[in-house]
C-alpha positions as CSV (number, residue, x, y, z in Angstrom):
1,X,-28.2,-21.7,-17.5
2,X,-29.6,-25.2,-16.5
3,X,-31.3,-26.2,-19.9
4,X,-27.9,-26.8,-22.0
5,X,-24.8,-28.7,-21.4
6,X,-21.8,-26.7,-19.4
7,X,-18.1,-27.8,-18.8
8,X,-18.0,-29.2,-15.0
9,X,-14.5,-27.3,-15.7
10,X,-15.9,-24.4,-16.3
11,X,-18.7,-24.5,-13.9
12,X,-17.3,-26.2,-10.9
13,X,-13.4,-26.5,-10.9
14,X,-11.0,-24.3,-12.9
15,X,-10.5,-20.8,-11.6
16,X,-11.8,-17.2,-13.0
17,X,-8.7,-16.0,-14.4
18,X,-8.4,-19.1,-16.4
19,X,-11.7,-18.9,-17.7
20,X,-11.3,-15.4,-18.4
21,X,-8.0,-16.2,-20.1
22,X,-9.7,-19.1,-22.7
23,X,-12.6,-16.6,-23.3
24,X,-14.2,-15.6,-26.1
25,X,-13.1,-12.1,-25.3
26,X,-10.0,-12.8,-24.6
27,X,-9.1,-14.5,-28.2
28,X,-11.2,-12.1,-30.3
29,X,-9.7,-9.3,-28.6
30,X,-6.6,-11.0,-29.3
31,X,-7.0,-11.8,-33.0
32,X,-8.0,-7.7,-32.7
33,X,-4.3,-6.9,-31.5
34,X,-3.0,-9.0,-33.6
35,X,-4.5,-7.1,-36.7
36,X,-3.5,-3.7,-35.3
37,X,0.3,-4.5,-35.3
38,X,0.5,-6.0,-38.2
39,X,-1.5,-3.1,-39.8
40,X,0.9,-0.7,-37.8
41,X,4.4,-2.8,-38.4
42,X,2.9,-2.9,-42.6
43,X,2.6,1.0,-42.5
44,X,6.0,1.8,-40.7
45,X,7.6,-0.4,-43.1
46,X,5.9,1.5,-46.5
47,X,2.7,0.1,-47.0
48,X,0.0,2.2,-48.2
49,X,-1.5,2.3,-44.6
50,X,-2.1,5.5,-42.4
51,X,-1.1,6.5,-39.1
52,X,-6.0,7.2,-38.8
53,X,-6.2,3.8,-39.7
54,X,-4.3,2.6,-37.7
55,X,-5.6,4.4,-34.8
56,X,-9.2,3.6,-35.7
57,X,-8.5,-0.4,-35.8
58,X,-6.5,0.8,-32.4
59,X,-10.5,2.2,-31.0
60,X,-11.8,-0.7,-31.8
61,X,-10.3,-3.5,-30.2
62,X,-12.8,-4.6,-27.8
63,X,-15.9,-3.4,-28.7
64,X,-16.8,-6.8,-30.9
65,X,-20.6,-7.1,-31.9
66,X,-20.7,-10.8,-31.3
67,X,-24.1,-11.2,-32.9
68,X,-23.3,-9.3,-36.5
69,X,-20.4,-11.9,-36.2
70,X,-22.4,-15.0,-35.7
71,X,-25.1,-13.6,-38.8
72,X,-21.5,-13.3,-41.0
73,X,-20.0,-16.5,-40.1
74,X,-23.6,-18.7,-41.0
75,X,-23.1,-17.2,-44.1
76,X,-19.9,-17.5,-45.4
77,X,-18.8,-20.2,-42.9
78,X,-15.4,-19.1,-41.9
79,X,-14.4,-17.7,-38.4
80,X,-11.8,-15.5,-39.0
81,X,-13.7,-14.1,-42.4
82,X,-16.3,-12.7,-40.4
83,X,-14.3,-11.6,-37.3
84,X,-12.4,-9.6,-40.2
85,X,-15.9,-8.5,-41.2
86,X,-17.2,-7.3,-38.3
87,X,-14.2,-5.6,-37.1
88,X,-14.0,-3.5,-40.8
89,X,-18.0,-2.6,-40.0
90,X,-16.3,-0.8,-36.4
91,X,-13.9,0.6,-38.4
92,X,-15.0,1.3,-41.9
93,X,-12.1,3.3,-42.5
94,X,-10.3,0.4,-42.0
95,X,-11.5,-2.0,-43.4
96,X,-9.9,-2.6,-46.9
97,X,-6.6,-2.9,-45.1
98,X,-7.2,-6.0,-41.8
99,X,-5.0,-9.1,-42.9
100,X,-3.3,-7.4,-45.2
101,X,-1.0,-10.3,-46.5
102,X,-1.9,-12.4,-43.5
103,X,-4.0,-15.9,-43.3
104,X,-6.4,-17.4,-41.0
105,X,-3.5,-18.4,-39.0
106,X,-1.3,-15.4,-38.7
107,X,-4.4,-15.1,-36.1
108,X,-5.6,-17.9,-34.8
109,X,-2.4,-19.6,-34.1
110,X,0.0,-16.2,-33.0
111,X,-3.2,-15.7,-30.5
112,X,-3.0,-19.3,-29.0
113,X,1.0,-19.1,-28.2
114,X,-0.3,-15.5,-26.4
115,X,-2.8,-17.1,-24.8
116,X,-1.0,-20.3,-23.8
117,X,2.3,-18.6,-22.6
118,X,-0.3,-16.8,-19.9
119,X,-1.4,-19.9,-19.0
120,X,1.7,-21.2,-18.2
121,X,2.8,-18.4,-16.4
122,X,-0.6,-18.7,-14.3
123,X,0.0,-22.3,-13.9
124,X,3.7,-22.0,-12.8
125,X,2.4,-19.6,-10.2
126,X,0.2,-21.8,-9.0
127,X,3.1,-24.8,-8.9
128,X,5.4,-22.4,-6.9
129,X,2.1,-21.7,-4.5
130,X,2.3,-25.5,-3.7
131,X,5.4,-26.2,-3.6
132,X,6.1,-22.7,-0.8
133,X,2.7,-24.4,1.5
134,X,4.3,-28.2,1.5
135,X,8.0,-26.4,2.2
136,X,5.9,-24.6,5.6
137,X,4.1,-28.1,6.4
138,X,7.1,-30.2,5.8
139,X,9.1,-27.6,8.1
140,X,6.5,-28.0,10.9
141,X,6.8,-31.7,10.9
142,X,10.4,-32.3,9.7
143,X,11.2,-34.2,13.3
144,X,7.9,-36.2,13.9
145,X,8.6,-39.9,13.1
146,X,5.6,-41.5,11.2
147,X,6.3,-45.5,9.8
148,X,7.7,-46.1,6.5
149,X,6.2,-48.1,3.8
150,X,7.6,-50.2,1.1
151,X,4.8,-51.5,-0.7
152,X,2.2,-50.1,1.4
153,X,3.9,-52.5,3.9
154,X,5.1,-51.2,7.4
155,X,9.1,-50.2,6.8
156,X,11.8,-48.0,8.8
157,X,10.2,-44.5,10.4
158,X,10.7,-41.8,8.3
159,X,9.1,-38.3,9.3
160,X,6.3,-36.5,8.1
161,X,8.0,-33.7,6.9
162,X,10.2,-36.1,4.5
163,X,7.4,-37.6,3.1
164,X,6.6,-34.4,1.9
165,X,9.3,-33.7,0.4
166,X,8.6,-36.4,-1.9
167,X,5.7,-35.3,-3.8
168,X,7.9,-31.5,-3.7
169,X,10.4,-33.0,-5.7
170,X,7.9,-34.0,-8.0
171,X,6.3,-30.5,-8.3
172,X,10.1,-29.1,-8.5
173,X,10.8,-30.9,-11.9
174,X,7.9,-29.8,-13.1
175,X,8.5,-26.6,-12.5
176,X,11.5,-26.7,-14.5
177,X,9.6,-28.7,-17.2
178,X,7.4,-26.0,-17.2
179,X,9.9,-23.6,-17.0
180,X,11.7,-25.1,-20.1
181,X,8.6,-24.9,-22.3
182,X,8.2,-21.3,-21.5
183,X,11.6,-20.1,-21.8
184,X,11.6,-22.2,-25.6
185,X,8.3,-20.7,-26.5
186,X,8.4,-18.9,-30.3
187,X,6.4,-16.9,-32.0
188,X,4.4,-18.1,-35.6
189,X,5.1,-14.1,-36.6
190,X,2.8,-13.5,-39.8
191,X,4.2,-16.0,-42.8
192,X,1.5,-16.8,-45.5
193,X,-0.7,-19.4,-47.0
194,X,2.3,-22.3,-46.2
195,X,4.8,-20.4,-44.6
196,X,7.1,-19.4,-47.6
197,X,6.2,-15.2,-46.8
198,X,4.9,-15.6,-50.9
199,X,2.8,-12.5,-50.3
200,X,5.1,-10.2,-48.8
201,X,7.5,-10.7,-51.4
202,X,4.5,-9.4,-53.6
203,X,3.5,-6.7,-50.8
204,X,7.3,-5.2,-50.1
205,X,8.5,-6.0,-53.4
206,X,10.9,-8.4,-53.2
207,X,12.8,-6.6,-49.6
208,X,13.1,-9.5,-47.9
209,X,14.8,-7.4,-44.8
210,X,11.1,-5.6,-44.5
211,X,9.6,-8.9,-44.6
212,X,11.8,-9.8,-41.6
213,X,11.7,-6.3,-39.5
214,X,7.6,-6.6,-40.1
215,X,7.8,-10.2,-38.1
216,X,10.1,-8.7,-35.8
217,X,7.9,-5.7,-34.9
218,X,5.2,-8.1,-34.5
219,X,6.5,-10.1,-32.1
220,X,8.2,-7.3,-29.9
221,X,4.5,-6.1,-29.8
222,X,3.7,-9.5,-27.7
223,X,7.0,-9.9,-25.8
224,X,8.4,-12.7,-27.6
225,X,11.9,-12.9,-28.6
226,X,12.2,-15.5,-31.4
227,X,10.0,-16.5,-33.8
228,X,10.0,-20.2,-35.5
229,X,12.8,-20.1,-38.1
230,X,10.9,-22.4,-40.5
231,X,6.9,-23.2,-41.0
232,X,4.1,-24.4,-42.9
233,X,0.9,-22.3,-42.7
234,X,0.5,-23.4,-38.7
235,X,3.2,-23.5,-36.0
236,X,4.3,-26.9,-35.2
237,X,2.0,-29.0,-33.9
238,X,5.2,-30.3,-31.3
239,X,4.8,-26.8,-29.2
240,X,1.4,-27.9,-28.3
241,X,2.5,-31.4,-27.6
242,X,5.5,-29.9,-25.0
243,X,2.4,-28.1,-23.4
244,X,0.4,-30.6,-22.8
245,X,2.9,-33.2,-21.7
246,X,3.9,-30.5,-19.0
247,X,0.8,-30.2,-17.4
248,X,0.4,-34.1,-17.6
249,X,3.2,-33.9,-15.9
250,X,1.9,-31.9,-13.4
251,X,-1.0,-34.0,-13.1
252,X,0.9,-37.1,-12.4
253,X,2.6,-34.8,-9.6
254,X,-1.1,-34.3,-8.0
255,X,-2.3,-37.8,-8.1
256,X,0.8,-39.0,-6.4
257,X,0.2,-37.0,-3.2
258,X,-3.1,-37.0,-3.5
259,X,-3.4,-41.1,-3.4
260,X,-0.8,-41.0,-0.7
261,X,-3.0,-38.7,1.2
262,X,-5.7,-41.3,0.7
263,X,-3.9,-44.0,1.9
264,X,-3.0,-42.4,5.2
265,X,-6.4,-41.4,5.9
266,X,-7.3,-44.7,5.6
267,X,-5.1,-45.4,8.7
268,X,-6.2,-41.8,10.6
269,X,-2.4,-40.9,10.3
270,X,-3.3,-37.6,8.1
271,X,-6.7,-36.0,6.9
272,X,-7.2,-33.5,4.1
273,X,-9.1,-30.2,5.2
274,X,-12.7,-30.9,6.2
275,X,-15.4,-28.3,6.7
276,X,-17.5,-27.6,9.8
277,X,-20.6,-28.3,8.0
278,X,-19.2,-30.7,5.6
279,X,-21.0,-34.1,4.6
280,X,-18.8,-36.9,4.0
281,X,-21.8,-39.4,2.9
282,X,-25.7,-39.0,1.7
283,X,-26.2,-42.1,3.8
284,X,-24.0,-42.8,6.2
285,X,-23.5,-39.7,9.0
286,X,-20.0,-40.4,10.5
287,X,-17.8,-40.3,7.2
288,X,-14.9,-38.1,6.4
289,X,-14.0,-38.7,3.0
290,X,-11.1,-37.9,1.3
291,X,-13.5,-36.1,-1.5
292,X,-10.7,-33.3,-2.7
293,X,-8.3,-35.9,-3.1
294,X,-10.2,-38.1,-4.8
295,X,-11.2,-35.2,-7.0
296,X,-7.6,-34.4,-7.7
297,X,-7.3,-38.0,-8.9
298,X,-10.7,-38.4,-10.9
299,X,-9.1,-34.6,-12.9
300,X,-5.7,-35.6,-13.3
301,X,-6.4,-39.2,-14.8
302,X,-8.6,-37.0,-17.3
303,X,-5.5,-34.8,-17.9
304,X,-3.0,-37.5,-18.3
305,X,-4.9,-38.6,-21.1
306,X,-5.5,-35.5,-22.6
307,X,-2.2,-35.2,-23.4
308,X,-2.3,-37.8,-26.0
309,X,-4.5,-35.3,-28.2
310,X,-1.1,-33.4,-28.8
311,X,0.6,-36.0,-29.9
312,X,-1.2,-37.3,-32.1
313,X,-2.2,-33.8,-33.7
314,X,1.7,-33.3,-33.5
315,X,2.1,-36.6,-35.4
316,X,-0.7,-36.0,-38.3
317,X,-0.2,-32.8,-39.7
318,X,0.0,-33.5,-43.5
319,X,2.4,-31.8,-45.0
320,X,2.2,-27.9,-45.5
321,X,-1.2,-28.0,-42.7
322,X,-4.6,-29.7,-42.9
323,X,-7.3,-29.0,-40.7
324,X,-8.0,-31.8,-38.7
325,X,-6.1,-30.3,-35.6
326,X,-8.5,-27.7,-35.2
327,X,-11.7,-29.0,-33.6
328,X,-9.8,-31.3,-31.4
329,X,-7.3,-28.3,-30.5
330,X,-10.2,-25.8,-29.4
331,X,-11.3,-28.9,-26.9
332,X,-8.1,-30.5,-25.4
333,X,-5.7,-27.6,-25.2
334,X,-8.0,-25.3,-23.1
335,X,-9.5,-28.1,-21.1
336,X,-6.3,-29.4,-20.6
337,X,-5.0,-25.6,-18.6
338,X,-8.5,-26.0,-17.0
339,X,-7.6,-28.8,-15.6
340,X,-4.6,-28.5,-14.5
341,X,-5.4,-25.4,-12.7
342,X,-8.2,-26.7,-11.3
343,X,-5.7,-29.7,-9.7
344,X,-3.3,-26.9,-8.3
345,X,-6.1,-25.0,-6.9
346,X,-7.1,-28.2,-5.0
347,X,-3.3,-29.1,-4.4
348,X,-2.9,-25.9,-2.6
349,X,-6.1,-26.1,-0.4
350,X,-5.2,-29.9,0.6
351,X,-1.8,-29.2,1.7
352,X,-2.5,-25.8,3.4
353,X,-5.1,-27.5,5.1
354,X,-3.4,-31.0,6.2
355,X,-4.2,-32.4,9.4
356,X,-1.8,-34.6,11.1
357,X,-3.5,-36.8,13.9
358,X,-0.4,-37.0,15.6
359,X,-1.4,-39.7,18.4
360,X,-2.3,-41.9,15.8
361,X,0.6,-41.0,14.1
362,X,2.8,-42.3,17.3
363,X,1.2,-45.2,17.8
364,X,1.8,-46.7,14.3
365,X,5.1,-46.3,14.9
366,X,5.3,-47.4,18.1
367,X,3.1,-50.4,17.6
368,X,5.8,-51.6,15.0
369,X,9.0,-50.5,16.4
370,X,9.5,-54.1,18.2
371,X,9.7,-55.4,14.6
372,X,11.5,-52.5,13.1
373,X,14.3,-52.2,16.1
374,X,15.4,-55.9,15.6
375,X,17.7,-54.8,13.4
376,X,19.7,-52.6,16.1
377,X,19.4,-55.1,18.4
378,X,21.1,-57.8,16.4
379,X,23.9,-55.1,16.5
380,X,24.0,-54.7,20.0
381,X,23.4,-58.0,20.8
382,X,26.7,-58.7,18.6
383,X,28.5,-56.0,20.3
384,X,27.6,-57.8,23.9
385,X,29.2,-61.1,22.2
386,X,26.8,-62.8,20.9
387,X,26.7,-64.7,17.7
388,X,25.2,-62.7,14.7
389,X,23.7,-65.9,12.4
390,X,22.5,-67.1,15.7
391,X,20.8,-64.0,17.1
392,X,19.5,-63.6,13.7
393,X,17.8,-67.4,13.7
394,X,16.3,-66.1,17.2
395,X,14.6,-63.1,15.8
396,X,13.1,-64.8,13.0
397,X,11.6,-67.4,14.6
398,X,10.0,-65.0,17.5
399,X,9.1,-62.4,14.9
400,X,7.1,-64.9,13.1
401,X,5.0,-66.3,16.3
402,X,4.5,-62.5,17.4
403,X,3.3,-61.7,14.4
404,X,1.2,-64.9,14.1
405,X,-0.3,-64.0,17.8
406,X,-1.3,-60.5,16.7
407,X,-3.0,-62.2,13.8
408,X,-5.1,-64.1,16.0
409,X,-5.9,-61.2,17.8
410,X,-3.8,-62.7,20.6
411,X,-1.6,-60.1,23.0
412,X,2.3,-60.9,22.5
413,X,5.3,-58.6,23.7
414,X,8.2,-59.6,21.0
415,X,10.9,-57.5,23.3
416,X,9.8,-59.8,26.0
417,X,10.0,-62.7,24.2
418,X,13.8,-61.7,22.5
419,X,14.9,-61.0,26.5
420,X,13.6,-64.1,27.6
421,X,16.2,-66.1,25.6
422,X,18.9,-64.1,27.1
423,X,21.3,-65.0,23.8
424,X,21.1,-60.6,23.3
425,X,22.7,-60.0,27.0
426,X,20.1,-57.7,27.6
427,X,17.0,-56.9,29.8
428,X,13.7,-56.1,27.5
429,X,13.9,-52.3,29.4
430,X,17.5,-52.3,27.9
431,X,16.0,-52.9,24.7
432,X,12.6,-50.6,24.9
433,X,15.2,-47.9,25.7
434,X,16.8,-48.5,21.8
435,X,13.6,-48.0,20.7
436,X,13.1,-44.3,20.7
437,X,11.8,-43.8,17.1
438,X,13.2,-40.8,16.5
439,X,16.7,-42.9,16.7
440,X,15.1,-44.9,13.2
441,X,14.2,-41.6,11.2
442,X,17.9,-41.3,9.9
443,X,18.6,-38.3,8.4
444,X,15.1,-37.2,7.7
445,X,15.0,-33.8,9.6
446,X,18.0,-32.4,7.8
447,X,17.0,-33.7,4.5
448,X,13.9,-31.9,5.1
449,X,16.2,-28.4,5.8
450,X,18.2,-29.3,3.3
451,X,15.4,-29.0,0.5
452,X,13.7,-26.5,2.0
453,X,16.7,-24.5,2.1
454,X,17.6,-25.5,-1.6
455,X,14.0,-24.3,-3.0
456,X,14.1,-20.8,-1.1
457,X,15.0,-18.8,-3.7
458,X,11.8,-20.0,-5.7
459,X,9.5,-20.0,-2.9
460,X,10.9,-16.8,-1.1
461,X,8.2,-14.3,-2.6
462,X,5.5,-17.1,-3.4
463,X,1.5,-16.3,-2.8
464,X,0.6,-18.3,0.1
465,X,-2.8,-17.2,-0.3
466,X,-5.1,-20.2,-0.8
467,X,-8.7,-20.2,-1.4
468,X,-11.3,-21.9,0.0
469,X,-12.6,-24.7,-2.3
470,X,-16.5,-24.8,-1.8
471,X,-18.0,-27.2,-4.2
């Protein structure tokens, strides 16, 4: 459709099974489910409720007339009213007993905590699909020195592997944040007008064990363990805000490597995937733009503010419920998985497809390992006898005209100059042979095998299966 508005997240960026997942079909459907096990836990537990009715609300769970619905809810202006409608007119039978007990958000909300524990689980996948892609790439290049920064300034060599496993520590804690929110997730369970069970007190005549077993059922029926102890009518508003602040969490994750992908670009030290046919610029031919990078960026800034939906629904709800929460709910909360599976995706594609320029790579660290070695050879110029404060005063002051002569676009050999004193007891090819820079990486390449090694039993069985991302 080109003549109304569509969600670029939808459209362009978040994946089909998370579309699919925040569908229409997929909540109705849902709210459906929902009916039936209540209807079936209500009639095991001595309702006046047959095993046919049961069965028939069981045939009719995804056959939903969408447009009866739509007619129903213009006139009576409630959602769930007409859902419950329509899905009595499939199965007249039925019909008298749907929400028996129940209110709008014994569905609404039980179908949300179903929904957004799949979500999670499809967005941990995805975490664990990044994290087992950066473990290969960090294991290819865990010896390959590359220069340090500090404040995007030139600093001691680390590797290229080690750099990656930076951002994989990132994406490991939020795996476990992730992991936390999933493993804490309870159910709502079906618990009245403002949570107090009032109406199946009424229903199961006073049995409050019934009224338990029933929630009990319920929840079994969905694969949840616990249900929340106390409510109001809605579950709290805090679950959301957990949610949310995990995938901002994950977000923060992406933009990190992603802006430290840029960076190195930049210098031609590392390149994000570019295609054979790719354009980099409408206007100028020769560019090679970091464009899924910077996409990664532009989508997790939107996340990372996202979040702040939940807590201030978290923070507003008056009292028993109100009803604010719900418009902004139906936007952030499903645009907020969109996103973040749309930044894995990319995540995934970047790093699978990282190329390292590895001439280039050299070269940096070459070009600066005069400055960077002075450090050993203060050392070893002390170890020949020499004078440490004094050697020190030497390097300074030929560091700074070296570094004023490369300024001015000048040619100036700082080893030469340092051997030319001959305070350091050394000849400038005795110091050019200290100057390997895989001597400067420290203990990069087994921190690298270290992690690796540490994360194998999450990564072991991970999908390294990464799509290409064509628009």
């Amino acid at each position: 459709m080109h003549d109304i508005f569509e969600s670029p997240l939808s459209k362009r960026y978040a994946s089909d099974h998370m579309l699919r997942l925040f569908s229409d079909d997929s909540r109705y459907t849902t709210w459906r489910r929902l009916w039936v096990s209540l209807a079936k836990a209500e009639s095991a537990l001595g309702l006046p409720i047959t095993e046919e009715q049961v069965k028939e609300l069981e045939a009719h769970i995804t056959d939903i007339d969408y447009e009866l619905e739509a007619r129903r809810e213009a006139e009576v202006r409630h959602d769930v009213m007409a859902h419950i409608y329509t899905f009595g007119v499939a199965a007249p039978n039925a019909a008298g007993i749907i929400h028996l007990g129940a209110t709008s958000c014994y569905v609404t909300d039980n179908a949300d905590l179903i929904i957004y524990r799949s979500a999670l689980e499809h967005i941990r996948a995805g975490l664990v699909k990044v994290l087992a892609v950066l473990a290969d790439f960090a294991t290819r290049y865990k010896g390959m020195p590359t220069l340090g920064y500090t404040h995007f300034q030139p600093a001691q060599p680390v590797t290229v592997g080690k750099r990656a496993t930076l951002w994989m520590q990132d994406f490991l804690a939020d795996l476990e944040e992730v992991d936390f929110v999933l493993n804490s997730m309870k159910f709502l369970g079906c618990r009245g007008t403002t949570g107090t069970e009032a109406s199946f007190l009424d229903l199961f005549e006073g049995d409050t064990s019934r009224i338990d077993r029933m929630n009990q059922m319920i929840a079994k029926d969905f694969g949840f363990k616990e249900i929340f102890p106390v409510c109001g009518q809605t579950y709290p508003r805090k679950q959301d805000s957990r949610i949310l602040n995990a995938l901002s969490s994950i977000a923060q994750s992406c933009y990190r490597m992603a802006d430290d992908i840029r960076l190195l670009q930049h210098d031609g030290q590392i390149e994000e995937p570019f295609a054979s046919g790719q354009v980099g610029s409408s206007a100028m031919a020769y560019k090679r733009n970091p464009m899924h990078c910077e996409r990664m960026c532009s989508l997790a800034r939107y996340l990372m503010n996202d979040a702040g939906n939940a807590a201030d629904t978290a923070s507003l709800q008056w009292l028993e419920r109100t009803l604010d929460d719900s418009a902004n709910r139906r936007i952030s909360m499903p645009e907020g998985f969109l996103a973040a599976d749309a930044i894995l995706r990319l995540a995934a594609y970047v790093a699978d497809g990282l190329i390292v320029n590895e001439k280039l790579t050299r070269k940096a660290v070459e070009d600066y390992m005069p400055f960077l070695s002075t450090e050993n050879l203060l050392m070893e110029g002390v170890r020949r006898g020499g004078d440490r404060q004094h050697l020190h005063e030497i390097i300074r002051s030929c560091s700074m005209e070296a570094t004023r002569a490369l300024r001015d676009g000048e040619n100036c050999d700082l080893i030469e100059m340092l051997a030319a004193t001959g305070e350091f007891g050394m000849t400038a090819d005795e110091m050019k042979a200290l100057m390997s820079p895989e001597k400067f990486t420290g203990r990069s390449e087994e921190q690298v095998e270290h992690f690796v090694e540490m994360i194998q039993p999450l990564i072991k069985d991970a999908d390294r299966t990464v799509e290409d991302i064509t628009i």
